[in-house]
Every structure is written in C-alpha cells, then in structure tokens.
DOKOLLO-231736 format. One line per field, with one value per residue (C-alpha): residue number from 1; x, y, z. Coordinates in steps of 0.05 Angstrom, whole numbers, plus 32768, in hexadecimal, padded with zeros to 4 digits. Layout:
N
seq: (NUM, ...)
u: (X, ...)
v: (Y, ...)
w: (Z, ...)
This chain:
422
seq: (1, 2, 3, 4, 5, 6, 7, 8, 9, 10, 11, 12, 13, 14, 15, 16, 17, 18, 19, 20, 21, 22, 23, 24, 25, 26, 27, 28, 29, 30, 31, 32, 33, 34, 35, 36, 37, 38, 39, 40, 41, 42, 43, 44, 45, 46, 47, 48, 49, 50, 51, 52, 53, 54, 55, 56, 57, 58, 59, 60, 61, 62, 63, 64, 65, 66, 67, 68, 69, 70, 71, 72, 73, 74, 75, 76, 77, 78, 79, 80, 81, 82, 83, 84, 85, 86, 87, 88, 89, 90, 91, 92, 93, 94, 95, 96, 97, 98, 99, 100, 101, 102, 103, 104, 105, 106, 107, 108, 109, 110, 111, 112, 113, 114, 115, 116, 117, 118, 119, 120, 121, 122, 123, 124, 125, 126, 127, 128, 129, 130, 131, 132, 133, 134, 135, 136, 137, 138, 139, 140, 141, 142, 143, 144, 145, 146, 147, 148, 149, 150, 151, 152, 153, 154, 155, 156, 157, 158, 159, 160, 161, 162, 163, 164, 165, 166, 167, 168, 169, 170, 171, 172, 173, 174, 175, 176, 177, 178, 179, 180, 181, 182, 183, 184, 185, 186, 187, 188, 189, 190, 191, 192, 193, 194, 195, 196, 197, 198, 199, 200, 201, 202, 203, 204, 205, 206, 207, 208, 209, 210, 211, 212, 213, 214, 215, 216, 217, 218, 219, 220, 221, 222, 223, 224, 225, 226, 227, 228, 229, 230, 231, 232, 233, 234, 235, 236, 237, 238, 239, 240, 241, 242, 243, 244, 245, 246, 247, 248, 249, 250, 251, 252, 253, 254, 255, 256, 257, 258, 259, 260, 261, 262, 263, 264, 265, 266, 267, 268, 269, 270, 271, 272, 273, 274, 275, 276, 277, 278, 279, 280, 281, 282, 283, 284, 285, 286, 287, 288, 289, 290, 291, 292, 293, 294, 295, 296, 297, 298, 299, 300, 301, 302, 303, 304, 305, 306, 307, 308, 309, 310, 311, 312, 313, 314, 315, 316, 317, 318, 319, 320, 321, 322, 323, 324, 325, 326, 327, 328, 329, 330, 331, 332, 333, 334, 335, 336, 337, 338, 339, 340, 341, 342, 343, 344, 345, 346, 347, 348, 349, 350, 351, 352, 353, 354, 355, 356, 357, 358, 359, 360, 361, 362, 363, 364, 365, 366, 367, 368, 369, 370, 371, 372, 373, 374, 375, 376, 377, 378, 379, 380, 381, 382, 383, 384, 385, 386, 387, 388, 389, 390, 391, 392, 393, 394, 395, 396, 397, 398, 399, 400, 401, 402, 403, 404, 405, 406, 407, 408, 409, 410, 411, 412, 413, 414, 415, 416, 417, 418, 419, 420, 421, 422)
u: (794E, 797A, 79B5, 79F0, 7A11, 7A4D, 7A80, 7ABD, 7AFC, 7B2D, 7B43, 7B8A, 7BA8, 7BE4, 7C0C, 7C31, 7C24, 7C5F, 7C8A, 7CB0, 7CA2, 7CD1, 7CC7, 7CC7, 7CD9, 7CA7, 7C98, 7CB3, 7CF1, 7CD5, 7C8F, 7C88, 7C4B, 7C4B, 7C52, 7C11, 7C19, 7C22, 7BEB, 7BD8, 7BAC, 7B82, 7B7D, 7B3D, 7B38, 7AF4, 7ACE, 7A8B, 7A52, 7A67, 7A2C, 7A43, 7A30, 7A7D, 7A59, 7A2C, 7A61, 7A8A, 7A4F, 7A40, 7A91, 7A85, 7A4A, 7A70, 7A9F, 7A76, 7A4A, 7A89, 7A9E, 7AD5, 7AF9, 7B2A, 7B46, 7B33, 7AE5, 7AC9, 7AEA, 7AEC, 7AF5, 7AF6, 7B2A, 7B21, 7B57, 7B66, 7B4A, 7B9F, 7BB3, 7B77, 7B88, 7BD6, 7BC5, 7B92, 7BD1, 7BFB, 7BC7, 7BA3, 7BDB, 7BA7, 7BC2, 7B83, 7B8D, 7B9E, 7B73, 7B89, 7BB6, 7B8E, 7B54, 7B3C, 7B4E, 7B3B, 7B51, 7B40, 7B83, 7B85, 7BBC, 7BA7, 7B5E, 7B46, 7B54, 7B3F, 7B7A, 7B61, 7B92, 7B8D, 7B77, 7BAF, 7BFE, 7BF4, 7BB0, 7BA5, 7B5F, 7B39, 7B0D, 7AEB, 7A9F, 7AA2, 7A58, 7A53, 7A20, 79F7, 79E4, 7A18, 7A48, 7A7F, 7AA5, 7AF1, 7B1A, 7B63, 7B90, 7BE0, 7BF4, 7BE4, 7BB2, 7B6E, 7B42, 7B56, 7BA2, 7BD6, 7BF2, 7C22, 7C35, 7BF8, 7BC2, 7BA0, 7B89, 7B3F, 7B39, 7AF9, 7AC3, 7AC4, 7A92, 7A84, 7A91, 7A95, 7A67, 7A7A, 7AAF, 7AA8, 7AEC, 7AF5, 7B37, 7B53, 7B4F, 7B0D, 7ACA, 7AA0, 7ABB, 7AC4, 7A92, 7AA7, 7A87, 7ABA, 7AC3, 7A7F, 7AA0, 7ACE, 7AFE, 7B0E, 7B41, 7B36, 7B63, 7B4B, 7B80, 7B91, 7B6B, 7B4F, 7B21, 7B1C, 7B20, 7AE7, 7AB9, 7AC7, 7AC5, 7A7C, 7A61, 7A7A, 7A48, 7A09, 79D6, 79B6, 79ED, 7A16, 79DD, 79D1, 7A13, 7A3B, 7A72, 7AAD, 7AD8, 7B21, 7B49, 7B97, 7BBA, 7BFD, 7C0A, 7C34, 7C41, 7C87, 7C93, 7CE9, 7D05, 7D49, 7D3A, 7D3F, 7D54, 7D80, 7D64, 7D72, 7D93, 7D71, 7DA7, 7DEF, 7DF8, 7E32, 7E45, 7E8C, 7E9C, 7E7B, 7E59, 7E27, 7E17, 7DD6, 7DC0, 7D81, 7D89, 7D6F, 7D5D, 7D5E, 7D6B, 7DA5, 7DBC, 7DF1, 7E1C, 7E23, 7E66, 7E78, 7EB8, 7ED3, 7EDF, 7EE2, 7EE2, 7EBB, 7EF6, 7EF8, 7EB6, 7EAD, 7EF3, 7F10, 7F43, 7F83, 7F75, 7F4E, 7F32, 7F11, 7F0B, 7EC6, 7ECE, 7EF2, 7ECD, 7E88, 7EAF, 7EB0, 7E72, 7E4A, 7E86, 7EC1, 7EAD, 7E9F, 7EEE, 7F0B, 7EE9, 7F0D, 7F45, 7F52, 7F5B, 7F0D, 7F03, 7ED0, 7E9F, 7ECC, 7EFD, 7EF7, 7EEA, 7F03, 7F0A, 7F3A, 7F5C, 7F8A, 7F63, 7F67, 7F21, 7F1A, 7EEA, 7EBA, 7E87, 7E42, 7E1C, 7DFE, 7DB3, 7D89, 7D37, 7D4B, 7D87, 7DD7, 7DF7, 7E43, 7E58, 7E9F, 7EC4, 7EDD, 7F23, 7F30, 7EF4, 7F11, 7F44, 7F1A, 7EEA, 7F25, 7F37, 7EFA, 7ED2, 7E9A, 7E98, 7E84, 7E80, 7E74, 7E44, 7E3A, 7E02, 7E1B, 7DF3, 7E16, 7DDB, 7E12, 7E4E, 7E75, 7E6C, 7E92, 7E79, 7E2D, 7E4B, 7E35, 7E25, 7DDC, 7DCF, 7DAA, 7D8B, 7DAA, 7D7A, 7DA9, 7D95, 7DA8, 7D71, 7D3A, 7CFD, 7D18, 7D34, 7D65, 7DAA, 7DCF, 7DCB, 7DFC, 7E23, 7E39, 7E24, 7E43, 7E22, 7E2C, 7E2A, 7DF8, 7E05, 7E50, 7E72, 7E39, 7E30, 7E83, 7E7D, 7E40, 7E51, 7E3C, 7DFC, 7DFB)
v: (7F0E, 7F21, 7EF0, 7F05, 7EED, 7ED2, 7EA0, 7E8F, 7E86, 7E6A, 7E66, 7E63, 7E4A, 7E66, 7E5F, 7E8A, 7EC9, 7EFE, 7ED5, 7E90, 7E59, 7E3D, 7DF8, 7E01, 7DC8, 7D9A, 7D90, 7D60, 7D8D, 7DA7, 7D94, 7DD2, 7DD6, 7DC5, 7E02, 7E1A, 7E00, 7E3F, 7E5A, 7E6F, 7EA4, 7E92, 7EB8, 7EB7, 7ED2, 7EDD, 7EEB, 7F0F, 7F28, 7F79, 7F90, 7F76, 7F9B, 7F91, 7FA2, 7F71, 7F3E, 7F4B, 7F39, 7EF8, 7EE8, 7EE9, 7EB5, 7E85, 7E83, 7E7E, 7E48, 7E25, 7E1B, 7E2E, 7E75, 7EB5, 7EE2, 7F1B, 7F03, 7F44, 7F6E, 7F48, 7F68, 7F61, 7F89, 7F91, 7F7E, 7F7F, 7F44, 7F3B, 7F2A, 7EFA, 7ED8, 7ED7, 7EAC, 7E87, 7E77, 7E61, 7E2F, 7E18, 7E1B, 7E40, 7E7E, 7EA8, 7EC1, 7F0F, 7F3B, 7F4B, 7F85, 7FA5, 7FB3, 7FE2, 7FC8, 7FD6, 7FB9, 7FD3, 7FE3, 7FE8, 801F, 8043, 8048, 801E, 803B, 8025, 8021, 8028, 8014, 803F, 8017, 8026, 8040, 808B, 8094, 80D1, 80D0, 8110, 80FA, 80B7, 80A9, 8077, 805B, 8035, 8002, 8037, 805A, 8090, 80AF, 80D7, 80FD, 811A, 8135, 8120, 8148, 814C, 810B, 812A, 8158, 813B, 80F2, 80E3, 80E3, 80BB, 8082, 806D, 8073, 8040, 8045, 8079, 807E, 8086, 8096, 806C, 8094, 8077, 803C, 8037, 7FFB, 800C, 7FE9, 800D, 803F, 8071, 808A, 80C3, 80BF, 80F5, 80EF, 80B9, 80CF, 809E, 8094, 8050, 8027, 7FEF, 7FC8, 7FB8, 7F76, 7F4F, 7F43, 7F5D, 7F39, 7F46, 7F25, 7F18, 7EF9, 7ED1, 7ED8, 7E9E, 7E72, 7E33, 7E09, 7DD8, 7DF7, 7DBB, 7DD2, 7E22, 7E0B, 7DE3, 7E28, 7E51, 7E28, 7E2F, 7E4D, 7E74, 7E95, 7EA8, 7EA0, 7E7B, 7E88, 7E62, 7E4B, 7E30, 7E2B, 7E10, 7E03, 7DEC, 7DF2, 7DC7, 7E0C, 7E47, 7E85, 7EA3, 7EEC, 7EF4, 7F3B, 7F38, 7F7F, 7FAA, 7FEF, 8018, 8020, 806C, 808E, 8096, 80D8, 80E3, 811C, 8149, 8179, 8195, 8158, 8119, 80FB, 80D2, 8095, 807D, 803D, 8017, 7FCF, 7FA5, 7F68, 7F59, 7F17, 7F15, 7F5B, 7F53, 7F98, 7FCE, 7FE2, 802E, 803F, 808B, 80C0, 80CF, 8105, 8112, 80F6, 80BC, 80AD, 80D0, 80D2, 8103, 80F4, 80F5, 80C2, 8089, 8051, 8069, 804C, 8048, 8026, 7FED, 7FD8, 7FE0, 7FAE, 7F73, 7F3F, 7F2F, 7F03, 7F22, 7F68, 7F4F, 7F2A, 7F69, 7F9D, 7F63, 7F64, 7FB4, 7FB5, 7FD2, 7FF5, 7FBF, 7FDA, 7FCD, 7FFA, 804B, 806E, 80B5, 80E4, 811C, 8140, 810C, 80D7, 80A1, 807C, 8041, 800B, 801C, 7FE5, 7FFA, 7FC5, 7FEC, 7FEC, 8022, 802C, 7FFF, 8019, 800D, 8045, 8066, 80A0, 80B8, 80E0, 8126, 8140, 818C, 819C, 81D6, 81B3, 8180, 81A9, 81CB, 817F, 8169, 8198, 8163, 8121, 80D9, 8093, 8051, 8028, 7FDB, 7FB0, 7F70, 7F24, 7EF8, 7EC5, 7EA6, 7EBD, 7E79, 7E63, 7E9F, 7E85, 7E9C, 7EE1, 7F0A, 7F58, 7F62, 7F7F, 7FC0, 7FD9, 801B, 804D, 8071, 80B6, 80C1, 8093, 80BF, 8090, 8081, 803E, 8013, 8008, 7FC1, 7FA1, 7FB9, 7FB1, 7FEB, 802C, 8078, 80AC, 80F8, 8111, 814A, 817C, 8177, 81B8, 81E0, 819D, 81AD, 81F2, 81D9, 81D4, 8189, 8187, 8180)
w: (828F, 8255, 8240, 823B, 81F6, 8208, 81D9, 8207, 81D6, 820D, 824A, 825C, 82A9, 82B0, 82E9, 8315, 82E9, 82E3, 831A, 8327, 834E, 837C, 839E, 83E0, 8416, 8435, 847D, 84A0, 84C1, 8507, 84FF, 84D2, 84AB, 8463, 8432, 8410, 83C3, 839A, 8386, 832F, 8307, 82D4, 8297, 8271, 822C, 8213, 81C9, 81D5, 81AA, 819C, 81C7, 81FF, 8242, 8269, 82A1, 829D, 8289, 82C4, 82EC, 82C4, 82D1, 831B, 831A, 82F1, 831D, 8357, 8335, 831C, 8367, 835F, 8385, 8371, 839D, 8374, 836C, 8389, 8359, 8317, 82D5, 8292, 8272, 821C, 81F7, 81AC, 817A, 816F, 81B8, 81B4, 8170, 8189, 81BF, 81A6, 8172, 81A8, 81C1, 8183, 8152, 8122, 80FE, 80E4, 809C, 8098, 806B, 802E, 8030, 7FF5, 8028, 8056, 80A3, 80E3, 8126, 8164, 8191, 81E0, 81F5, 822F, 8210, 81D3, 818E, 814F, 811B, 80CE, 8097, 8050, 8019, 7FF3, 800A, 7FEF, 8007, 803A, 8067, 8074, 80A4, 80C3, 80DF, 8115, 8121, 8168, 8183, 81B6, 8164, 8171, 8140, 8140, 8106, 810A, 80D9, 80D5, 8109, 8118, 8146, 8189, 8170, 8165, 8174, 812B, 8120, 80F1, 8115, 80E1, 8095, 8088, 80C2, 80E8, 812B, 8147, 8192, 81AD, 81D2, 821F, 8229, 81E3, 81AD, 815E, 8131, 80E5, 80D3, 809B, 8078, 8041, 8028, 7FF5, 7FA8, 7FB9, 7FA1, 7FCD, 8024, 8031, 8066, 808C, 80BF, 80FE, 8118, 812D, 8172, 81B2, 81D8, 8227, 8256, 8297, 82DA, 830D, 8346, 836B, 834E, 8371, 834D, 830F, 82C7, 82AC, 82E5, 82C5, 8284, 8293, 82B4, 8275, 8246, 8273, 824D, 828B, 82A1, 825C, 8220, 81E2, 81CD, 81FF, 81C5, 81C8, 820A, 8206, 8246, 824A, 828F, 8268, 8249, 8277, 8251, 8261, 824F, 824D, 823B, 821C, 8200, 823D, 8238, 8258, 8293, 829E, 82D9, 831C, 8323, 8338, 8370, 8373, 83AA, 83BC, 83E7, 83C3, 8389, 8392, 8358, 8356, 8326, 8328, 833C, 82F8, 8329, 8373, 8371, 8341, 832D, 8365, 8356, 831F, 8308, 82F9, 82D8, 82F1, 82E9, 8298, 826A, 822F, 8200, 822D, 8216, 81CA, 81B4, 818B, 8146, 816B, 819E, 8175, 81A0, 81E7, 822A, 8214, 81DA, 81F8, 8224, 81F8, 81C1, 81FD, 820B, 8244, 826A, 824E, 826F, 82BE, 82B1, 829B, 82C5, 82FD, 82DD, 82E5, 8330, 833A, 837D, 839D, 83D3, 8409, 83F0, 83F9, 83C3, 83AC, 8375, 8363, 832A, 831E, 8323, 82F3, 82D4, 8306, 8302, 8347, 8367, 8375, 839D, 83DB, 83C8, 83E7, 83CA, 838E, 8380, 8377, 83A2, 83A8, 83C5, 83B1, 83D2, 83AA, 83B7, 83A5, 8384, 8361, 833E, 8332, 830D, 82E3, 82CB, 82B8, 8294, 8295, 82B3, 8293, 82B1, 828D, 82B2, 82B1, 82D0, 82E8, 82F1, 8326, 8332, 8360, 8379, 8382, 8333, 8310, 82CD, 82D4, 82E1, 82A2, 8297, 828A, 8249, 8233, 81F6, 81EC, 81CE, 8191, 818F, 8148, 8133, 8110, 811E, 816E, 8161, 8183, 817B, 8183, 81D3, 81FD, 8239, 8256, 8243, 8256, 8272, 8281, 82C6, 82C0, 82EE, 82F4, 82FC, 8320, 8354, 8364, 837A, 83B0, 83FB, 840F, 8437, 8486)
C-alpha cells in the first residue's frame, strides 16, 4: 500500500464559525430539557508533499477521523480545498508568532494564488522587465507554453505592473516555470515551491483535538512524513468588516399612481429601518454656482449619531404616517422599515403625475441605513456606514466612509406616464 506523504502544519478549533453564540437558559423552568451546547467547526490547515493525490488525501482525512473517534457532520463528504502558501503562513503567524522572511525583491517569485481556479503569479526580475512567454512544467511530466495575451485574452495575462498571471491546467500541480522576458538572452528556470497547502472543515465537530492530533502522526495511515501537528482551541478567529460598500439598489418602481422604494436590509437583527429623504432634484444633490451648499451636502458633512438626531429632528414621516408625493412637494425625511424578501419597502403615493413630471425633470433621494440595536437606549442608535465607490477614480478605488449616499431614480419620467398595474 502506498503512503501517503503527509506533514500536518496546524490545526486550528474555531468556534462557532461565521456566527455568534448566545447563552441560552438552563433547564430547570417547566421541566424543559436542557439546551444542546453549541456546537464548533474545526479548521485544519495542512502542508503536503507537491505530489500529493487530493483524492487520495481526502480519503486518508476520513480515516483519521474515524480512527481518532471522534465524529463531523460532514464526514461523508469531506474535502480538501487548496489554498495559497500565504493564507497558510498568515495563520500560522497568528498562532506561532513566526513571520517567515520574504524573498528578496531582486528575484524571480512565484506563488501559487486560489481565485476561482489556482493561478500561478510570477514577479519580473526587475520593474521594467516585459515577459513574452512562460513554460509551466507540472508533476504528471506535462508542459505547457503561452505567449503573453491582453488581461482577458489568453492563460497568460499581466496581473499587475510587477507580476503576471498563469492559469493552472485542472487537476494538475506545477513543479518548474520557464520565463523569457524581453531584452534577456537566456529564459529564466525556477523550481516552484517543494510543497501544497489545503484547508479543510470538519462540521460540528465532536471529539478531542490530542486524540486528532495522535491519529495525524500514525505512520500507517499518513506516511513517513507525519511532521509537525499544532493544535490551540484558546484561539477564535473573528472576521469584522468595517469596509462595506454601498450596498446597491434592489430597484425603485414608478407608475402613474406610486413609487415604490426598495433598500436591502444590511442586518436583521439590528438594521431596524432605512431612512430616504424625497423627493430632490439634481441641484439638490450636485449643486450648481449660484446655490453653494446642497441638501446633500449637509447632511454628508454629519457623523454616524449626529445624522439619526437630525433626520429626527426634521419632522420625518415615520411608517405610521401616509406618505405622498406631488409637484409641490418639499424633500421630507421618509421611514422605510416594512421588510419584504430582505428588503426595506415604501410605497408613496403620486399626486398629478403630469405636473409632477414637469417639476422634476429627474428625481434624486438621499438614503441612510440606520443601527438601533435597541430602541429604549437612544445612544446606540448610529447610521451604518458605507464605502462609497468614487467613480472618478481611474484604478476603481474608494472614496472616504460614508453615511448617506444619493442616488438617481432611473426610470423617472417614462415610469410617470404608466397606468398603475391591477
């Protein structure tokens, strides 16, 4: 029987992956029955020799933890997903406190990448280097040659001002990579990393880590190679995004009678309401030179509580209130906190569409996502910010965070002259 070569770099408990835990009450009321304890994933991160069947390591997964007594939820379907030699070192970082040295920026590089299939990235030697073309040998013996193509356009493509991209051929691993770079008489030949790195999630995890660990170093199941195994459940890995963008606009509907605001609820438990302020026009929002400061602009100049005071402040229609819309209208602060599919919902009501559509050439709204955790202790009440994506930004960056942001009602004029539907 072959042995699988197998050097396990760490394995990670963390609990109660991608939610939170709650403490629940005990029994004791009613002669209910206790509450199961919550249950965790364990996330094992693994170093293997290159030639690795996965295959055949998914199958040596299963034993372990059959042999290790100990039970996943997912055991029948266990996989071992590749992941990049950074993700591994980054947590390995985390839990070791050892930072690997970089390679020199003078040399060649190569790192394999995992987007939606694994790449390899090469780095020029030098800044004002340009590649022709790359070899990329792989394990099975097989090659295969590309010439440098437009981003979108071939297998070998740049990636940025430094670094190419190779697309990986499909069940295959890359053992040396062959580069000919302009103005160079000889291609350059490097041998890729001596090993691959996989992830893999037991789901509700029952068991003791020592027991896993003690499996992961027996010789007949994993090799001579066994290695190193380091286990921590004191460690919990939280991911918070503070960066969220905006998060775009499910659609606002507009027919002779109503329009419709829809706006995507940022989180169930807290998101309690949005806030739309209506109707505006373009200068309401833009500006031009003779009228300076904008509705827009003075509310984009306040912070996460001063907005939610102010918007309070202006009389806002609250959901309770009716709601309607005409030519002489003034912008009004408008509650959205009906949630249908996800979503904030408002329907408006229109009076005199015609004239409507002679006053407002195009239609704006400001729109403002609001956090009220808990209703009776005003103070947690914040806006939830956004990162605004500025469109004047060559490269696609982002602008400053935000807390409300304007939109254009698409649509507008055409949606006026439409009979409502039955």
């Amino acid at each position: 029987m072959r042995l699988v070569k197998l050097r396990v770099g760490l394995i990670a408990a963390v609990a109660a992956i991608g939610g939170i835990m709650l403490n629940q009450p005990s029994a004791g009321q009613g002669g209910a029955e206790p509450p199961e304890p919550p249950k965790k994933s364990t996330v094992i991160m693994l170093k293997t020799e290159p030639d690795i069947n996965p295959k055949e390591l998914n199958h040596k997964l299963k034993i372990a933890v059959l042999e290790s007594n100990c039970k996943c939820s997912n055991h029948d379907t266990l996989k071992a997903d590749p992941i990049s030699q950074g993700e591994y070192e980054a947590v390995e970082r985390f839990m070791t406190g050892i930072r690997k040295p970089a390679k020199s920026a003078d040399q060649p590089r190569a790192e394999i990448v995992i987007r939606k299939k694994p790449v390899l990235i090469l780095t020029k030697p030098n800044e004002k280097d340009s590649m022709e073309w790359a070899e990329v040998e792989y394990w099975s013996g097989n090659k295969v040659k590309e010439e440098v193509k437009p981003r979108g356009k071939g297998k070998l493509t740049p990636f940025t001002t430094n670094d190419y991209q190779f697309e990986l051929e499909e069940g295959e691993y890359p053992r040396y990579y062959t580069a000919k770079y302009e103005g160079q008489e000889k291609p350059i030949t490097e041998e890729i990393g001596g090993v691959r790195y996989f992830s893999v999630v037991l789901e509700d995890f029952e068991g003791k880590l020592d027991d896993l660990k003690a499996t992961f170093g027996r010789k007949d199941i994993f090799g001579e190679n066994t290695g190193l195994v380091n286990v921590t459940s004191q460690q919990t890995f939280v991911l918070a995004d503070f960066a969220a963008d905006d998060p775009g606009e499910p659609g606002v509907l507009v027919d002779q009678q109503h329009v419709l605001f829809k706006a995507e609820q940022r989180n169930p438990a807290t998101n309690r309401r949005a806030w739309i302020c209506f109707p505006l026009k373009k200068d309401d929002v833009e500006g031009d030179k003779k009228n300076g400061k904008t509705i827009f602009d003075k509310y984009r100049g306040m912070d996460a509580y001063e907005l939610p005071q102010e918007i309070r402040k202006t009389k806002p229609i609250e959901e309770k209130d009716d709601a309607k819309v005409g030519p002489k209208s003034e912008p009004r602060w408008i509650e959205l906190a009906t949630v249908k599919n996800g979503n904030f919902e408002r329907s408006i009501k229109i009076e005199d569409a015609a004239k409507l559509r002679d006053e407002y050439k195009d239609a704006y709204y400001l729109i403002v996502w609001e956090f009220d955790p808990d209703p009776k202790r005003e103070i947690l009440r914040n806006a939830i910010g956004l990162r605004e994506k500025d469109p004047k930004s060559p490269m696609g960056g982002k602008s400053r965070r935000v807390y409300v942001t304007a939109r254009k009602i698409e649509g507008w004029r055409d949606g006026l002259t439409k009979p409502s539907a039955p």
